[in-house]
OpenMM code with the backbone's topology and positions (N, CA, C; nanometers):
from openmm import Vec3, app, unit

residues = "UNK UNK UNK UNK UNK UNK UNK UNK UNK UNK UNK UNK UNK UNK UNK UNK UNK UNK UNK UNK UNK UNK UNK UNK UNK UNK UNK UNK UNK UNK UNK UNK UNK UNK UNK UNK UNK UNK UNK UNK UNK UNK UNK UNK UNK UNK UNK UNK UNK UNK UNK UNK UNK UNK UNK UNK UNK UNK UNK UNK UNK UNK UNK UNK UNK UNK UNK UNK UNK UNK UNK UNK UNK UNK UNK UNK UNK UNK UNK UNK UNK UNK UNK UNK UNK UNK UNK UNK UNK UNK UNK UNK UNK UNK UNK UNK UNK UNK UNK UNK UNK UNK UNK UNK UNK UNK UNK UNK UNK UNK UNK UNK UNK UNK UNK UNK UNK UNK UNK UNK UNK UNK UNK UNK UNK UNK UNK UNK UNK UNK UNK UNK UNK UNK UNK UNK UNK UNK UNK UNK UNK UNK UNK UNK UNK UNK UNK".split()
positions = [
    Vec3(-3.9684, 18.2823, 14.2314),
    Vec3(-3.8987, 18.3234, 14.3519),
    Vec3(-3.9032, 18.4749, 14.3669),
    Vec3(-3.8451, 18.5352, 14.2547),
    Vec3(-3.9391, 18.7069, 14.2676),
    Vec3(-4.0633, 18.7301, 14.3335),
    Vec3(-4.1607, 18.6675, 14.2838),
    Vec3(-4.2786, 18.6770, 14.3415),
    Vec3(-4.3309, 18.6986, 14.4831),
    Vec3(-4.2193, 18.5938, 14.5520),
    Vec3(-4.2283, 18.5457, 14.6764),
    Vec3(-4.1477, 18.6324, 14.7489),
    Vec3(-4.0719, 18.7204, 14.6906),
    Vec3(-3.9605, 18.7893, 14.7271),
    Vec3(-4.0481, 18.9176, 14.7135),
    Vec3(-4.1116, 18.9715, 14.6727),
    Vec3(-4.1685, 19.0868, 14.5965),
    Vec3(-4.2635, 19.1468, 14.6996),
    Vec3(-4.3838, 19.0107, 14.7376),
    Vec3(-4.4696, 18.9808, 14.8092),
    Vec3(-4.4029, 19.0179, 14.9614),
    Vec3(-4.3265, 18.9682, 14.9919),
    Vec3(-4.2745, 18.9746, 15.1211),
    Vec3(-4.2469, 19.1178, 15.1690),
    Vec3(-4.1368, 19.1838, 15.0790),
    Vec3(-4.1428, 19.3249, 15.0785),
    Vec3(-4.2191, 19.4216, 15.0970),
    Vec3(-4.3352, 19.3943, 15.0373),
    Vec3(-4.4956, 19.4884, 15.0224),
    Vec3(-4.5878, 19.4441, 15.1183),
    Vec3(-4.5381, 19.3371, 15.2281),
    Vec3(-4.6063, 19.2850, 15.3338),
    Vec3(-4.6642, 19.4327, 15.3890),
    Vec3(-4.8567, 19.3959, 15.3718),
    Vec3(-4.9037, 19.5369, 15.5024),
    Vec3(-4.9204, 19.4524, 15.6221),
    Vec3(-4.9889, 19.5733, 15.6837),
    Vec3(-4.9883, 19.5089, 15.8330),
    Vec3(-5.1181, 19.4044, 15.8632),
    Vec3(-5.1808, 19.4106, 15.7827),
    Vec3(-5.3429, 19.2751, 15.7808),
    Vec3(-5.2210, 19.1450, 15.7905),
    Vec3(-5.1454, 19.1745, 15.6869),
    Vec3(-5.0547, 19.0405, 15.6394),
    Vec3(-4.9461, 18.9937, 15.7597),
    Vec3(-4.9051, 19.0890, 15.7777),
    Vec3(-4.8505, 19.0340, 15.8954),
    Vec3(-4.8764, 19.0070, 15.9979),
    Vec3(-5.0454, 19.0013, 16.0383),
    Vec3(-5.1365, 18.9794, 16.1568),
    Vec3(-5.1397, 18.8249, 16.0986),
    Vec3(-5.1938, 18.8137, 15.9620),
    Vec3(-5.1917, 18.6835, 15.9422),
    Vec3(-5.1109, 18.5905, 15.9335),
    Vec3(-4.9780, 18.6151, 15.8905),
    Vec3(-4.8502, 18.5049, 15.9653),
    Vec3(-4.8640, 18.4769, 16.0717),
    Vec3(-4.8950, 18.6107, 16.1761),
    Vec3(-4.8436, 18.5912, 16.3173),
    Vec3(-4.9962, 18.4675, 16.3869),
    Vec3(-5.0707, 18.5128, 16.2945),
    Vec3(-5.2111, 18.4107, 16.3087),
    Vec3(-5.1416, 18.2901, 16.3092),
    Vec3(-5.1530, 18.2274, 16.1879),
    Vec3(-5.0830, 18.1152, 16.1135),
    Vec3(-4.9731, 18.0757, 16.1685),
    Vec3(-4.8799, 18.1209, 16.1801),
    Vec3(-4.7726, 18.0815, 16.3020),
    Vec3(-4.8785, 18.0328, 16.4453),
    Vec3(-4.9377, 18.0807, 16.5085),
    Vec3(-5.0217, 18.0186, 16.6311),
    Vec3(-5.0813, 17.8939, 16.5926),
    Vec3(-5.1577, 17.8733, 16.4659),
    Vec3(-5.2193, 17.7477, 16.3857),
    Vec3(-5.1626, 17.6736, 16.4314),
    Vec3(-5.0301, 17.7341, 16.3493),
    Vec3(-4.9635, 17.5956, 16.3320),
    Vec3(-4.8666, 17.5490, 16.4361),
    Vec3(-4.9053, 17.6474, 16.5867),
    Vec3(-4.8279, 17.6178, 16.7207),
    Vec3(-4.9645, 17.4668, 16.7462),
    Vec3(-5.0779, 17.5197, 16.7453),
    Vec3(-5.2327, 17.4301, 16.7850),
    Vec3(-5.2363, 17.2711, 16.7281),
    Vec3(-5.1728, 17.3022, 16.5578),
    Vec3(-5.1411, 17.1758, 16.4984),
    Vec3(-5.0287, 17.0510, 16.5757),
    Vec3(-4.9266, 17.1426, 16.5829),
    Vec3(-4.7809, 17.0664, 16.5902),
    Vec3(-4.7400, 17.0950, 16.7520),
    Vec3(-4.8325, 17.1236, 16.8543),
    Vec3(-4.7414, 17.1384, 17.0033),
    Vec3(-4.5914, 17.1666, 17.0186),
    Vec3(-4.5196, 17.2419, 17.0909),
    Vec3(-4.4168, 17.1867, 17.1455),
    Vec3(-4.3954, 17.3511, 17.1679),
    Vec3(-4.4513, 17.4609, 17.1600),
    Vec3(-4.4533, 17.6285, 17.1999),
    Vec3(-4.2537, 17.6183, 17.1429),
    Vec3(-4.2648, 17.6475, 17.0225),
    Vec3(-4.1931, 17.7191, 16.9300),
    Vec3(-4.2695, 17.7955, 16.8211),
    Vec3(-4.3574, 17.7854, 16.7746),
    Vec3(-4.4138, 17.8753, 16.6799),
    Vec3(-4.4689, 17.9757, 16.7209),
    Vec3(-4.4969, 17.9890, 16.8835),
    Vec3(-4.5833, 18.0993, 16.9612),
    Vec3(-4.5180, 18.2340, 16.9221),
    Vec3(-4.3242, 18.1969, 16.9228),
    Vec3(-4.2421, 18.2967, 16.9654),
    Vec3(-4.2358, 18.4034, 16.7977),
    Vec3(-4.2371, 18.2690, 16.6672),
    Vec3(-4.2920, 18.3298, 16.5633),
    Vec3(-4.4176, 18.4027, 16.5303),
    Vec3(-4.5194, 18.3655, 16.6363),
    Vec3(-4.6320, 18.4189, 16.5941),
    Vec3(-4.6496, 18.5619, 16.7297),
    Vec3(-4.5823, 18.5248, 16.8042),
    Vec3(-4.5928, 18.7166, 16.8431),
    Vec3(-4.4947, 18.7802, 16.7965),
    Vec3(-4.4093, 18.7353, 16.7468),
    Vec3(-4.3300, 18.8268, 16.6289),
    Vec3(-4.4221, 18.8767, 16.5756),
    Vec3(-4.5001, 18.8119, 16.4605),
    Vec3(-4.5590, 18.8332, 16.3462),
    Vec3(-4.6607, 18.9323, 16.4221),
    Vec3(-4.7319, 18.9617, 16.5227),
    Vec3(-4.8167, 19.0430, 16.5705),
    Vec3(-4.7384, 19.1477, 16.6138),
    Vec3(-4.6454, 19.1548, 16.6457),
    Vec3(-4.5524, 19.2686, 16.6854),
    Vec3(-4.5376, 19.3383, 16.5849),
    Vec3(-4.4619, 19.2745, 16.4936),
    Vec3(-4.4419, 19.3120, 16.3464),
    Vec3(-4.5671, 19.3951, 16.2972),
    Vec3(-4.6822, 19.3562, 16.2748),
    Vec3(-4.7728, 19.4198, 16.2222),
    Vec3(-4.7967, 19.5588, 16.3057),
    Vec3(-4.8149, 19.5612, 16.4557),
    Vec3(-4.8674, 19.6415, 16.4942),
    Vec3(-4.7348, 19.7615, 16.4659),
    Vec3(-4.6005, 19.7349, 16.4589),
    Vec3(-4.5582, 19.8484, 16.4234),
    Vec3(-4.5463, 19.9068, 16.2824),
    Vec3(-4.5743, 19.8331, 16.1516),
    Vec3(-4.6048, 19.8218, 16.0435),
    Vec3(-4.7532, 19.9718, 16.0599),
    Vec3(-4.7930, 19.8737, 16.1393),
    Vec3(-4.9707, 19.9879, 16.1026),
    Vec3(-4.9297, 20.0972, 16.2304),
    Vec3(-4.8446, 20.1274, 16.3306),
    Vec3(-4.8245, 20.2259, 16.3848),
    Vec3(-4.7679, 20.3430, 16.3528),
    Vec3(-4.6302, 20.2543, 16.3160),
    Vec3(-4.5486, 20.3609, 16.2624),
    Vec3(-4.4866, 20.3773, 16.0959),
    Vec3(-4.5797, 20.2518, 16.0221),
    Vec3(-4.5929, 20.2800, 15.8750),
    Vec3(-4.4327, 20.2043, 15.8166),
    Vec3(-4.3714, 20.1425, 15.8762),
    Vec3(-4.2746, 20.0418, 15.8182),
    Vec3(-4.2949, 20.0210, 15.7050),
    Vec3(-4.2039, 19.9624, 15.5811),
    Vec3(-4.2584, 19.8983, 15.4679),
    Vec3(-4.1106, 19.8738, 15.4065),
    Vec3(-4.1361, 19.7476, 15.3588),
    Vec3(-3.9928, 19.7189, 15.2651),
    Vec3(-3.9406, 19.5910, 15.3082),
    Vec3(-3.7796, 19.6403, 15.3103),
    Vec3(-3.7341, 19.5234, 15.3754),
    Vec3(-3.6982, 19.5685, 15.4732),
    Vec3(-3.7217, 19.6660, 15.5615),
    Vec3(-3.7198, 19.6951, 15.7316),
    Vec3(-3.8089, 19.6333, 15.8068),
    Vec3(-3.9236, 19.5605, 15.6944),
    Vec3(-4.0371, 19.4955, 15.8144),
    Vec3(-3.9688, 19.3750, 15.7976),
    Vec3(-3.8685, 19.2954, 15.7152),
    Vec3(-3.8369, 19.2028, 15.7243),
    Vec3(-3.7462, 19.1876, 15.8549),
    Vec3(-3.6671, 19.2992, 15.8725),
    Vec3(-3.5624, 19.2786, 15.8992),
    Vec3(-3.6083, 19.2843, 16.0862),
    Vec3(-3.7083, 19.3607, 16.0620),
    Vec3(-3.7506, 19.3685, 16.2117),
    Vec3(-3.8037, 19.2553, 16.2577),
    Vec3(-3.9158, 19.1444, 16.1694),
    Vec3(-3.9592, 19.0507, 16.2062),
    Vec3(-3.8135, 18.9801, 16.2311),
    Vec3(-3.7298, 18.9429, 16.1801),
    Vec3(-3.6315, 18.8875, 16.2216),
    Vec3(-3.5530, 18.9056, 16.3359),
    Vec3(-3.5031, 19.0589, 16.3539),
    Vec3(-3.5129, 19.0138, 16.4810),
    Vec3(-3.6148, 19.0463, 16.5872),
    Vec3(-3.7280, 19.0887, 16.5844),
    Vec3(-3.8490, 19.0264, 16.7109),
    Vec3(-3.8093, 18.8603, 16.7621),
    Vec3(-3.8126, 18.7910, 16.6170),
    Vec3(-3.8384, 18.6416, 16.6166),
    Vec3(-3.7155, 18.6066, 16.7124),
    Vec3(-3.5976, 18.6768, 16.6891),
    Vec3(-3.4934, 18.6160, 16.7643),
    Vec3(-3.5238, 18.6324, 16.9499),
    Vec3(-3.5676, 18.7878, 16.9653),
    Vec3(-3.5659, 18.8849, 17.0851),
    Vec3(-3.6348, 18.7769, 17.1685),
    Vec3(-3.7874, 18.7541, 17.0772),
    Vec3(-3.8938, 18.6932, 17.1701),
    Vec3(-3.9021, 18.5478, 17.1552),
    Vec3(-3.7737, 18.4974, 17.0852),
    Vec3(-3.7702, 18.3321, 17.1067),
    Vec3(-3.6559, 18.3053, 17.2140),
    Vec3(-3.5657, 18.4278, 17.2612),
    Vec3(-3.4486, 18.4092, 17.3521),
    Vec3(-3.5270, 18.4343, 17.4908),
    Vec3(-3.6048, 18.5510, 17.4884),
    Vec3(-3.6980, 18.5737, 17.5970),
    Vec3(-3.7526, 18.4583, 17.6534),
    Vec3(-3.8642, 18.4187, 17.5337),
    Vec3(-3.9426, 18.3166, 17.5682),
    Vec3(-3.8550, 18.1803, 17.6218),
    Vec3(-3.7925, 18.1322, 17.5652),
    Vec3(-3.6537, 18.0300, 17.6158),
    Vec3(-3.6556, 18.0104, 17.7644),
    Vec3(-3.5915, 18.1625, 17.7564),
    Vec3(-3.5478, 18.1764, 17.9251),
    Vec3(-3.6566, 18.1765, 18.0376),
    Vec3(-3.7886, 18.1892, 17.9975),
    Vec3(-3.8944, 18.2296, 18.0600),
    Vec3(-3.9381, 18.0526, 18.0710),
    Vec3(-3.9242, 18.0349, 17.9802),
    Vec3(-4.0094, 17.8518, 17.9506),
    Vec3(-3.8948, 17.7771, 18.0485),
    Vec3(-3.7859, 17.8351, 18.0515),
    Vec3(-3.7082, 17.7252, 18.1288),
    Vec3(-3.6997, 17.7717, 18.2910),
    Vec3(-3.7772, 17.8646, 18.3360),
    Vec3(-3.7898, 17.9457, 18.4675),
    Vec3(-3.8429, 17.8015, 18.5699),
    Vec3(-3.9490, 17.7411, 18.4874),
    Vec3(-4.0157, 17.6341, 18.5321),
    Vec3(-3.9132, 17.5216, 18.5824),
    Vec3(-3.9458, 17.4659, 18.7083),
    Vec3(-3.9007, 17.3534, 18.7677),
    Vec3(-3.9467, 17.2294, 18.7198),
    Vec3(-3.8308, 17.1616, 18.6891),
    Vec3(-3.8241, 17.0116, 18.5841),
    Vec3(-3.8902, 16.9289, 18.6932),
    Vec3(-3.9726, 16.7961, 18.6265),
    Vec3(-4.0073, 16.7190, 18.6822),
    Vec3(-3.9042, 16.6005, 18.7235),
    Vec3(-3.8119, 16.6247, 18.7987),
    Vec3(-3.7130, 16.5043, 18.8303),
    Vec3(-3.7228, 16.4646, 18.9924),
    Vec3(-3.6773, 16.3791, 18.9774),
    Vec3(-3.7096, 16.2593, 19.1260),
    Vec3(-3.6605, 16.3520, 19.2323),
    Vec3(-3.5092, 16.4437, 19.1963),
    Vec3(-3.4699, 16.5178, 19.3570),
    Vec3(-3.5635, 16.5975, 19.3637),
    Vec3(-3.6360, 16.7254, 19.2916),
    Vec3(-3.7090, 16.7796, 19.2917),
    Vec3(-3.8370, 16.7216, 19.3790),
    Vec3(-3.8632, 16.6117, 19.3253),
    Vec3(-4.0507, 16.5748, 19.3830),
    Vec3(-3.9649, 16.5477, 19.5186),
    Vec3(-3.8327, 16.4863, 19.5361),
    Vec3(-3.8256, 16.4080, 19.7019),
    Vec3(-3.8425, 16.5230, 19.7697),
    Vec3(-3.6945, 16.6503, 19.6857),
    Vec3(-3.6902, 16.8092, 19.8193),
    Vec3(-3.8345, 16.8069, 19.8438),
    Vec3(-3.9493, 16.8071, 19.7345),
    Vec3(-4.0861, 16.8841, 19.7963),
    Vec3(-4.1712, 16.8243, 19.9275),
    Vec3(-4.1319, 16.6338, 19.9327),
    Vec3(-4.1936, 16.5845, 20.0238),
    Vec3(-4.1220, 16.6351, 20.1322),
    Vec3(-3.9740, 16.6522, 20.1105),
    Vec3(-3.9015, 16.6349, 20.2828),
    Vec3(-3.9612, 16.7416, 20.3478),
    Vec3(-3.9944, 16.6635, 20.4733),
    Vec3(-4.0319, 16.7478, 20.5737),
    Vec3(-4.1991, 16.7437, 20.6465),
    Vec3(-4.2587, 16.6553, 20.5013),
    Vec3(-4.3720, 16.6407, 20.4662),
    Vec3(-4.4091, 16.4823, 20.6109),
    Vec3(-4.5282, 16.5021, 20.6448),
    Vec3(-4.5961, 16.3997, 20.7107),
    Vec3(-4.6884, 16.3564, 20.6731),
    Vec3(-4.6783, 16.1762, 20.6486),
    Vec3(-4.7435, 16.0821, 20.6007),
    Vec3(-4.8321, 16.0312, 20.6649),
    Vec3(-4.9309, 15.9729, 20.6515),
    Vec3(-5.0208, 15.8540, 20.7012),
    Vec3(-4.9767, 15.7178, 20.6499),
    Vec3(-4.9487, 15.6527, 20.7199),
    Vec3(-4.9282, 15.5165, 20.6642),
    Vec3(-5.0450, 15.4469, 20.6199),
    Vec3(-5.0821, 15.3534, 20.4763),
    Vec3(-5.1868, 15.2679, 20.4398),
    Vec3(-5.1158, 15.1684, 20.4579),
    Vec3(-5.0064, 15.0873, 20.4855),
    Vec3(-4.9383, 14.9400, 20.4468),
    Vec3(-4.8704, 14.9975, 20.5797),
    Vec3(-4.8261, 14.8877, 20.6613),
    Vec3(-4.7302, 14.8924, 20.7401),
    Vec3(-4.5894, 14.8899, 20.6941),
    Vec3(-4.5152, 14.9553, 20.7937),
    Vec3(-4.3752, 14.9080, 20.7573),
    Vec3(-4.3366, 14.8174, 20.7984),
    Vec3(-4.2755, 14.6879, 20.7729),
    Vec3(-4.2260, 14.5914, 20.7736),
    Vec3(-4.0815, 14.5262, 20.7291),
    Vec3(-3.9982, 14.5051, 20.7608),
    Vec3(-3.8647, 14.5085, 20.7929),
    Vec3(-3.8055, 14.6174, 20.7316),
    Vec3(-3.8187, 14.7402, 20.7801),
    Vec3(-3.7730, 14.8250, 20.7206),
    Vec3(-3.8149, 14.9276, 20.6249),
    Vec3(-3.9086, 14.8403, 20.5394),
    Vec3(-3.9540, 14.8844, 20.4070),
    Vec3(-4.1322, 14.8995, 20.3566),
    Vec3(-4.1653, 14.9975, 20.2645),
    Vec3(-4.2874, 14.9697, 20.2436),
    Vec3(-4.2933, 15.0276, 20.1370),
    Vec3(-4.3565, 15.0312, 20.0309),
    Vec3(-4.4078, 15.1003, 19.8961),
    Vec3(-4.5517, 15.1789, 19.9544),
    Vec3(-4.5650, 15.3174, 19.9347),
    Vec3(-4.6234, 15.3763, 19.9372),
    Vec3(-4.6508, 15.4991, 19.8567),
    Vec3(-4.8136, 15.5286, 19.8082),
    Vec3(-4.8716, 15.6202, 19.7222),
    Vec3(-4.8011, 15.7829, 19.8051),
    Vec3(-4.7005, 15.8563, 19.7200),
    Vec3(-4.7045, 15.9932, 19.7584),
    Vec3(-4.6962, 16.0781, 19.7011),
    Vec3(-4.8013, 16.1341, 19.6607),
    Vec3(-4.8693, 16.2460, 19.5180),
    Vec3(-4.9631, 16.1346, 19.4490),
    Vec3(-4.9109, 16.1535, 19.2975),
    Vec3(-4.9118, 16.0948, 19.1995),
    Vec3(-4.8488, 15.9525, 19.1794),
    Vec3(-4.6843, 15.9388, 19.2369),
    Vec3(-4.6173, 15.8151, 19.2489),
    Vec3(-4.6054, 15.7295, 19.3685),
    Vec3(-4.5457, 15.6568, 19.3326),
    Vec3(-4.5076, 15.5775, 19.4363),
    Vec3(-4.3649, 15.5684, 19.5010),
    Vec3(-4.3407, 15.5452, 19.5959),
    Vec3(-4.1996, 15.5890, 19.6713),
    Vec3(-4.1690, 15.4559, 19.7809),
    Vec3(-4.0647, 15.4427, 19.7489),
    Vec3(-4.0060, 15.3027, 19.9184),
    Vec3(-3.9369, 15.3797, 20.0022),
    Vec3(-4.0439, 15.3778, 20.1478),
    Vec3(-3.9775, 15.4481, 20.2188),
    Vec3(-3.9275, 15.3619, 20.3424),
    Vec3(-3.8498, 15.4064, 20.3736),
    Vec3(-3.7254, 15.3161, 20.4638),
    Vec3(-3.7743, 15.3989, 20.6054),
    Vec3(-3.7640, 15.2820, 20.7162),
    Vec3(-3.7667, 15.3374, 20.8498),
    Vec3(-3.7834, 15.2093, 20.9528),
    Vec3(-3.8784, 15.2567, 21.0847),
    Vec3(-3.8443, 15.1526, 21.1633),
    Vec3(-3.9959, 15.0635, 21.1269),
    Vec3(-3.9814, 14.9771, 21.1724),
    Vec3(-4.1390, 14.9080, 21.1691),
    Vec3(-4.2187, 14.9953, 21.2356),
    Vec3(-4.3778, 14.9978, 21.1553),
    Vec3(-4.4764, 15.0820, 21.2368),
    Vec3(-4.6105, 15.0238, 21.1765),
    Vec3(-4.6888, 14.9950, 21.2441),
    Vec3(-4.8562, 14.9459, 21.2143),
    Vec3(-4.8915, 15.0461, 21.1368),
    Vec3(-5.0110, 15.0441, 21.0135),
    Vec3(-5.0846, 15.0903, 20.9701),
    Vec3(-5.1505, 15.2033, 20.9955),
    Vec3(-5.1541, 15.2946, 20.9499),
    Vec3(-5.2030, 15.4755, 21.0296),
    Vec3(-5.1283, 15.5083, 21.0939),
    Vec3(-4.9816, 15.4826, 21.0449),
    Vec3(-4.8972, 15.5932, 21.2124),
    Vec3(-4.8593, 15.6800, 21.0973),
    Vec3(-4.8235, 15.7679, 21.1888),
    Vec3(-4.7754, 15.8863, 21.1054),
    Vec3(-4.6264, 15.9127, 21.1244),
    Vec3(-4.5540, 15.8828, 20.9426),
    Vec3(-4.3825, 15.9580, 20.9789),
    Vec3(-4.3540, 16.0599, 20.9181),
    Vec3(-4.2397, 16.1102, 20.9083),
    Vec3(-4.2386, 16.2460, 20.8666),
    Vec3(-4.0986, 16.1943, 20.7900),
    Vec3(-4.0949, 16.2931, 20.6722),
    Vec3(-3.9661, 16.2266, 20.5528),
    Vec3(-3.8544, 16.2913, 20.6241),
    Vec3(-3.7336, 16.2483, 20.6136),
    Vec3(-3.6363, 16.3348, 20.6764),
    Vec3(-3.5049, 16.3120, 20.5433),
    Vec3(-3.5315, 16.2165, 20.4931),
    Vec3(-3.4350, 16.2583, 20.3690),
    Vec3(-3.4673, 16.1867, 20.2437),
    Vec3(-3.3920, 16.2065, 20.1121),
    Vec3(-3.4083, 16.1218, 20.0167),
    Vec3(-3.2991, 16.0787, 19.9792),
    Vec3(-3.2913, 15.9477, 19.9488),
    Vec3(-3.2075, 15.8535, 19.9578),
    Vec3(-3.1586, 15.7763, 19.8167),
    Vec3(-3.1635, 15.8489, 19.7187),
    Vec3(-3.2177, 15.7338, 19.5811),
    Vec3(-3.3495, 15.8238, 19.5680),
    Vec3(-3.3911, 15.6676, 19.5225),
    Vec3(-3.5692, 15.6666, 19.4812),
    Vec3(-3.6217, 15.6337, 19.5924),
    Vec3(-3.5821, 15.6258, 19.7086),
    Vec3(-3.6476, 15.5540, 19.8147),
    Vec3(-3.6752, 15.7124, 19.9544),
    Vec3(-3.7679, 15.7170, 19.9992),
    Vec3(-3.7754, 15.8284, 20.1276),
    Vec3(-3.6968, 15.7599, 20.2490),
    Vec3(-3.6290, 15.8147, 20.3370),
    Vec3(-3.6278, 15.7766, 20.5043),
    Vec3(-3.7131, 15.8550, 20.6076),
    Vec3(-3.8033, 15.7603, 20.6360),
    Vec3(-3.9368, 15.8560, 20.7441),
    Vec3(-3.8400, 15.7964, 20.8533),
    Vec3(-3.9155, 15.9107, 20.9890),
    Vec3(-3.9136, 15.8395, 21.1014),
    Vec3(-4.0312, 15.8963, 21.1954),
    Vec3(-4.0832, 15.7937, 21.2796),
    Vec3(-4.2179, 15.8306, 21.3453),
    Vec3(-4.1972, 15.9365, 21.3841),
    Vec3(-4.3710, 16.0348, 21.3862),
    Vec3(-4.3655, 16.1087, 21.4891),
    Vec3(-4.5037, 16.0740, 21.5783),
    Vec3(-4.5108, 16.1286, 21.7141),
    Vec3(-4.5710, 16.1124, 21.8330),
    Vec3(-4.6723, 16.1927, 21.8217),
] * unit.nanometer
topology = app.Topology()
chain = topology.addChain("A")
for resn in residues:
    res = topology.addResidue(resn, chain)
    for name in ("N", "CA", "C"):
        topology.addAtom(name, app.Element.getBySymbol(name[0]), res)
């Protein structure tokens, strides 16, 4: 455990390019972008190691907190992104105008919009008319023709 303790301390900056390597590996191995935030630590770390000549346990202490700085960063940045949930995809259709492939028929029809599929509610209409979404309802759209 000295060893490992010893080693760590006397970390140069090659070495700490190579954690911050190895940390990315092992982001490539195991998915899920948590090791990224360790492995630009570990490149951070080095480059101020070989900039401004760090050594001891100040490079520890700095990788520690980088790791924290740029895993709270990264967090907040990864969660900037809009979740894939049903209100989300409906807000993006509303407003949106369809082509009908299936008629509507009492009311109702299952229809392809994007990627999924959606029941959209409205009045009866033949095949190729065009409605426009006006709300979301559930899982289901409400079109109503337009002219």
């Amino acid at each position: 455990m000295d060893a490992v303790f010893s080693f760590c301390m006397n970390m140069a900056a090659w070495q700490w390019m190579s954690l911050g390597v190895a940390f990315f590996a092992f982001e490539l191995m195991f998915p899920g972008i948590f090791m990224v935030w360790f492995g630009i630590s570990g490149l951070l770390t080095s480059a101020l190691v070989y900039l401004v000549g760090f050594s001891g346990a100040s490079t520890v202490v700095i990788f520690l907190i980088l790791s924290v700085a740029v895993s709270v960063f990264g967090h907040k940045y990864q969660n900037k992104k809009a979740k894939f949930y049903v209100e989300n995809v409906g807000n993006m259709v509303m407003g949106k105008t369809i082509t009908l492939h299936d008629p509507i028929t009492n009311g109702h029809v299952r229809a392809k919009i994007g990627d999924g599929y959606w029941t959209l509610n409205g009045p009866d209409l033949p095949t190729g008319s065009k409605v426009k979404v006006v709300e979301v309802s559930g899982h289901s759209l409400v079109v109503e023709s337009v002219k």
